[in-house]
C-alpha positions as CSV (number, residue, x, y, z in Angstrom):
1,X,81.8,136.1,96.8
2,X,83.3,132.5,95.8
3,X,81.6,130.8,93.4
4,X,80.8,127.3,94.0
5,X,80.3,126.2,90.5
6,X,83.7,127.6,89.4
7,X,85.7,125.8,92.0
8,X,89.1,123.8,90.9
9,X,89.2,120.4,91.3
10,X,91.4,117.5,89.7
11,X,91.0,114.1,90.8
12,X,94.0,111.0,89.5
13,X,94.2,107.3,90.0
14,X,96.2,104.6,89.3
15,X,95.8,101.2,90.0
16,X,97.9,98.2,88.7
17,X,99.1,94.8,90.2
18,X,100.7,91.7,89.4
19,X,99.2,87.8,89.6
20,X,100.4,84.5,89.7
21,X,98.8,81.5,88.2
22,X,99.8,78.2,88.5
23,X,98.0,74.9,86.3
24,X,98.5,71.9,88.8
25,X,97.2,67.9,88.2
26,X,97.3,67.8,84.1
27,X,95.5,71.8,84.2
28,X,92.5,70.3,86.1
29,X,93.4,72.5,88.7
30,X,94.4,76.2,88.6
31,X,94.8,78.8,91.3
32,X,95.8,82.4,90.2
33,X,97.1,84.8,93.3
34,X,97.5,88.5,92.9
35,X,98.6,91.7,94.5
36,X,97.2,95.3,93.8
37,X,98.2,98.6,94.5
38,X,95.9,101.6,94.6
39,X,96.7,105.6,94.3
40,X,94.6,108.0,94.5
41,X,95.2,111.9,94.4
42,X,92.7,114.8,94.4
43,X,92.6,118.9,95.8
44,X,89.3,120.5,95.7
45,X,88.5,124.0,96.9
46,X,85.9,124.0,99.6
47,X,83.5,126.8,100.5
48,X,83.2,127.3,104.5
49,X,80.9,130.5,103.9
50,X,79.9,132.9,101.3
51,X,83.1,134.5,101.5
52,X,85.8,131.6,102.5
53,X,87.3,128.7,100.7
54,X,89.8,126.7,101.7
55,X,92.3,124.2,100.1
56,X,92.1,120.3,100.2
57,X,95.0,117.5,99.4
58,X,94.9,114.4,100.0
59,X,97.0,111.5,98.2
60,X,95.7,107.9,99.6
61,X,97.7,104.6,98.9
62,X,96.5,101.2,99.3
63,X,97.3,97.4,98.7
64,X,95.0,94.6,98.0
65,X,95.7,90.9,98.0
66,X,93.5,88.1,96.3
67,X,93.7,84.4,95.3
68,X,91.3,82.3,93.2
69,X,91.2,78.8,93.0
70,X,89.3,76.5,90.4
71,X,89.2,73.1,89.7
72,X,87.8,71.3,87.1
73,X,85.0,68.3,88.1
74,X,85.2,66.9,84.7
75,X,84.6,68.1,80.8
76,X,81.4,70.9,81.8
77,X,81.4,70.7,85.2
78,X,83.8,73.5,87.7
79,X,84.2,74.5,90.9
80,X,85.5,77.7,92.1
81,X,86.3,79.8,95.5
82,X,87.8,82.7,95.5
83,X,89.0,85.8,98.3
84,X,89.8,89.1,97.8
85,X,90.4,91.8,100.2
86,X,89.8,95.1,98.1
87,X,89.6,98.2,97.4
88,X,87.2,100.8,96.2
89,X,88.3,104.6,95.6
90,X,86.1,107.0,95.1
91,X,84.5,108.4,91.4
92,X,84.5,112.0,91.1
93,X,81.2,112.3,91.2
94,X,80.7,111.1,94.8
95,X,83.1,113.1,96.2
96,X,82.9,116.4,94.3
97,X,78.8,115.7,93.7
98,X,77.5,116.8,90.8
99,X,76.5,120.7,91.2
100,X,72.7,120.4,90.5
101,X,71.2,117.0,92.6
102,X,74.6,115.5,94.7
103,X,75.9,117.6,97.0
104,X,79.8,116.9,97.6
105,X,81.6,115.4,100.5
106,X,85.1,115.9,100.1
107,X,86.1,113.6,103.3
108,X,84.8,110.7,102.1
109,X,86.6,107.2,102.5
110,X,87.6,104.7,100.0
111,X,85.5,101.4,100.5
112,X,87.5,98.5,101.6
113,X,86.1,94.8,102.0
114,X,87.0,91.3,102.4
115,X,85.2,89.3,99.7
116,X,84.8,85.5,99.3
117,X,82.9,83.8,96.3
118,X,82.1,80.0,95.5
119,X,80.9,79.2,92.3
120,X,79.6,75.9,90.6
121,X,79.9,76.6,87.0
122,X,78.2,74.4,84.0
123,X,80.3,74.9,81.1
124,X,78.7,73.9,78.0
125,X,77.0,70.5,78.4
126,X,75.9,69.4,75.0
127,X,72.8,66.9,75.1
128,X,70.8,65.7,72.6
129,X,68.0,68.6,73.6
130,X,70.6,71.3,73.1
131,X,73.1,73.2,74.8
132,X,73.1,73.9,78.5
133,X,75.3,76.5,80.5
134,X,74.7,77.6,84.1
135,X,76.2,78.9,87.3
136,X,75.1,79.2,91.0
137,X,77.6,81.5,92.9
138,X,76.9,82.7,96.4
139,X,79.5,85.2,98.0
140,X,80.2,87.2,101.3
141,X,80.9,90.7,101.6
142,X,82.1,92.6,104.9
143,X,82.6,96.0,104.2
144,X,84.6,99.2,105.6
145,X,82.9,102.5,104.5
146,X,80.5,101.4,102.5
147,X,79.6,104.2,100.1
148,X,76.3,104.7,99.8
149,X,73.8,107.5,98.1
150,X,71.5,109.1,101.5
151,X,69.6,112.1,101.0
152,X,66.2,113.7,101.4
153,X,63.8,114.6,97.9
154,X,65.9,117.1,96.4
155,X,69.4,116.5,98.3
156,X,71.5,113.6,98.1
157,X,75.3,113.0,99.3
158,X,77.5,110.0,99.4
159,X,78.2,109.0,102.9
160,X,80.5,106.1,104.6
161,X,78.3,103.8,106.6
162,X,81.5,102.6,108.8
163,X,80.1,98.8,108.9
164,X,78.3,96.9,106.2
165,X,77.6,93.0,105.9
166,X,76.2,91.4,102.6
167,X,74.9,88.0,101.8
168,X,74.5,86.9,98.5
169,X,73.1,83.9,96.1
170,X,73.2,84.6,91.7
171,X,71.6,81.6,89.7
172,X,71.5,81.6,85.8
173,X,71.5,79.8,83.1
174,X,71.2,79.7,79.1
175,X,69.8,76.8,77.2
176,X,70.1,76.6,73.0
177,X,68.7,74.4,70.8
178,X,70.1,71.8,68.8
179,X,71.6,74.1,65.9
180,X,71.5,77.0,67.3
181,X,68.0,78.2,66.3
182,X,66.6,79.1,69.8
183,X,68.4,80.8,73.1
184,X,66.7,81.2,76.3
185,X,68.6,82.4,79.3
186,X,67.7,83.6,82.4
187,X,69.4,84.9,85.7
188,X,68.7,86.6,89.3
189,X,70.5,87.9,92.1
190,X,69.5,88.4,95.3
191,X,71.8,90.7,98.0
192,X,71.3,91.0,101.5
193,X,73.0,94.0,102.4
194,X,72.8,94.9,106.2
195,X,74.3,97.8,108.0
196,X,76.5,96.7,111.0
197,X,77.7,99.9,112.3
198,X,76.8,100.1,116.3
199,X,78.0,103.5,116.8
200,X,78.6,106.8,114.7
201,X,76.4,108.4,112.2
202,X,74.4,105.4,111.9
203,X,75.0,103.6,114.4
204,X,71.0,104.0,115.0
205,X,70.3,102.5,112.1
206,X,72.4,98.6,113.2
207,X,70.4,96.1,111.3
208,X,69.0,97.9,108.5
209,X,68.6,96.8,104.7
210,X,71.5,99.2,103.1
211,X,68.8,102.1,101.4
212,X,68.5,103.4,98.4
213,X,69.9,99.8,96.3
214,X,68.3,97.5,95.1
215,X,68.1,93.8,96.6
216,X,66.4,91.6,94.2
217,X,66.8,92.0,90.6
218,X,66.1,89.2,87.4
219,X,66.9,89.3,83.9
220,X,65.7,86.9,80.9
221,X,65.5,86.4,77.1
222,X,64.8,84.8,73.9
223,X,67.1,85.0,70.5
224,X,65.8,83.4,67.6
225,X,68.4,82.9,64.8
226,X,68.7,82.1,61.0
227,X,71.5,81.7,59.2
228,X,72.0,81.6,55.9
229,X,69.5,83.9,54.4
230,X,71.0,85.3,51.2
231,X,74.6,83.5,51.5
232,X,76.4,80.9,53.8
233,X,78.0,83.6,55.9
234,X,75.4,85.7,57.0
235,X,72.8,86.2,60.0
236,X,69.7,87.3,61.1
237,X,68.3,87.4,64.4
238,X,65.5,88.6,67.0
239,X,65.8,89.1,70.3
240,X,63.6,90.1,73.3
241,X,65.3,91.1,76.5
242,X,63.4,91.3,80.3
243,X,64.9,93.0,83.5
244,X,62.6,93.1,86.6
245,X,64.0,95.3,89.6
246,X,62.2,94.8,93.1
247,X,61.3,97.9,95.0
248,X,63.5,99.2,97.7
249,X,63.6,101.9,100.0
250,X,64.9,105.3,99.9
251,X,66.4,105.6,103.3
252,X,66.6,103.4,106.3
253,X,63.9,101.0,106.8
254,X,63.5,101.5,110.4
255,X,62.3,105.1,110.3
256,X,59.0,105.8,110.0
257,X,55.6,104.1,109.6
258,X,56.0,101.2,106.7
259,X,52.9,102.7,104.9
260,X,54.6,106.1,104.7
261,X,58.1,105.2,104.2
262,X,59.3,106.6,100.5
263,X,59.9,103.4,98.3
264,X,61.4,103.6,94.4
265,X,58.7,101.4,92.5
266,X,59.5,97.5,91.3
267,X,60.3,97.7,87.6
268,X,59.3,95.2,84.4
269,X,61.4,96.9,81.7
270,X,61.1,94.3,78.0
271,X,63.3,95.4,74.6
272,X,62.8,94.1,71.5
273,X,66.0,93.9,69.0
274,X,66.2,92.6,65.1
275,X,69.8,92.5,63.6
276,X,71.1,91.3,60.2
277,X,75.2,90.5,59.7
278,X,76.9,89.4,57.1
279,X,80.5,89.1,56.0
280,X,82.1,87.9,52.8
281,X,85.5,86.2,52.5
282,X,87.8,88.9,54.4
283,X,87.4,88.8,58.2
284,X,85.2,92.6,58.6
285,X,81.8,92.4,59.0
286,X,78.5,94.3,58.5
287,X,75.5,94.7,60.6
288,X,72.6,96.5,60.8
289,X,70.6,96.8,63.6
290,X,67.2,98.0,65.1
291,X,66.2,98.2,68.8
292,X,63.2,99.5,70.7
293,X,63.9,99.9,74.5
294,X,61.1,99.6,77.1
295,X,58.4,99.0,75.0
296,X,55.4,98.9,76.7
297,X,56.1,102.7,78.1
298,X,57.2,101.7,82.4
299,X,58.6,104.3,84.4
300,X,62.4,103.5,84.1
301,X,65.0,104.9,86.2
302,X,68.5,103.4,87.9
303,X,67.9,105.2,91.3
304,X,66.2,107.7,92.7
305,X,66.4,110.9,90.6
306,X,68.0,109.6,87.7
307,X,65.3,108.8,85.5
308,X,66.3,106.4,82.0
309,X,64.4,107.5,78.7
């Protein structure tokens, strides 16, 4: 009989492209345009029944096209607006799976979206409280096959969901004290990813929060520097990092009862780091380092199934 697990299969890409950028009104104003070409080839062998396996080619080309513009409000301050239509092939893993947990799907399409971004940007505004830096971006996806991870407890695949819309809003920013003896910095992001397929495989499913990704997530922390310890060009420095993760559902928020629908829990994940560096008149440097990860023990994990130590 064929065996599955001993199956050939080779996967190549190559992607490259060319830009153009232009510096306009005394470099105040700069708009960079580009072109990229994608190439993907892969063969897999595929097993119709215990006994049967046929051969699969397929060698996809695409182009993309982007331009960025940004334009500089005055010494901290920038704006920027930016459009890409783009394209996402496949990793191996979602098309091959992985033999144990993701089951293959050697048909699946490459993503491809139109995206637009607009930025305000805070570059470095020194005051006499310290150092500020900040950005609030919000951006506009509409996506073509949208891959996404579906599957029941012990099954998952990658599938195209034909139509996908997202709405988005990230805000952070970093304060530091006057010299440089205190950082705080915080940031979240917040994507409304809807499914706007009205006929297909999930067609059903028109209006839905995207499953199984999360929507909400936040991120913090606190660095606390000295230098100068034993000589003039040396370092050391704690830090304590925070990562929150709202909950999300597993599969399609419109089946089921709400009470009963599988969820993967919100997470409050904190690290705690302490490093020393130090360098003497050449450029290397040395560094020692000592980190704890989740320290206060939480249930970690990226997405379903794939549990973090």
């Amino acid at each position: 009989s064929f065996d599955k697990l001993h199956a050939r299969r080779d996967m190549a890409k190559w992607i490259n492209g060319v830009e153009h950028e232009a510096n306009l009104l005394d470099g105040r104003l700069q708009n960079l345009g580009f072109v990229k070409a994608y190439l993907q080839i892969a063969q897999a062998e595929e097993l119709l029944t215990a006994d049967v396996a046929v051969q699969r080619n397929f060698q996809r080309a695409f182009f993309g096209v982007g331009d960025a513009l940004r334009y500089q409000l005055n010494d901290w301050a920038f704006v920027k607006v930016s459009y890409e239509y783009a394209i996402r092939l496949p990793e191996p893993t979602e098309i091959f799976g992985n033999g144990i947990q993701i089951a293959d799907n050697l048909v699946l399409e490459p993503e491809r979206s139109h995206n637009v971004n607009l930025t305000l940007l805070m570059d470095a505004l020194q005051t006499p409280a310290g150092l500020l830096r900040g950005s609030v971006t919000g951006f506009h996806r509409r996506a073509e096959n949208l891959i996404v991870l579906i599957g029941r407890e012990d099954v998952f695949r990658y599938e195209n969901v034909f139509g996908a819309r997202v709405l988005g809003l990230e805000v952070g920013s970093t304060w530091t004290s006057p010299g440089e003896l205190l950082e705080v910095g915080a940031n979240t992001s917040y994507q409304d990813a809807r499914n706007t397929s009205h006929e297909g495989t999930f067609g059903q499913f028109a209006g839905d929060r995207i499953p199984n990704r999360p929507y909400l997530t936040a991120n913090g922390h606190l660095r606390l520097r000295h230098r100068g310890l034993t000589s003039d060009r040396d370092e050391l420095s704690f830090a304590w990092y925070s990562r929150y993760v709202h909950e999300f559902h597993r599969g399609w928020e419109s089946v089921g009862r709400a009470p009963l629908k599988p969820t993967v829990d919100s997470q409050l994940l904190h690290t705690a780091a302490l490093s020393y560096v130090t360098s003497g008149a050449s450029p290397e440097e040395l560094s020692f380092s000592l980190e704890v990860q989740n320290l206060t023990d939480e249930r970690a994990f990226d997405f379903y199934g794939v549990p973090r130590p």
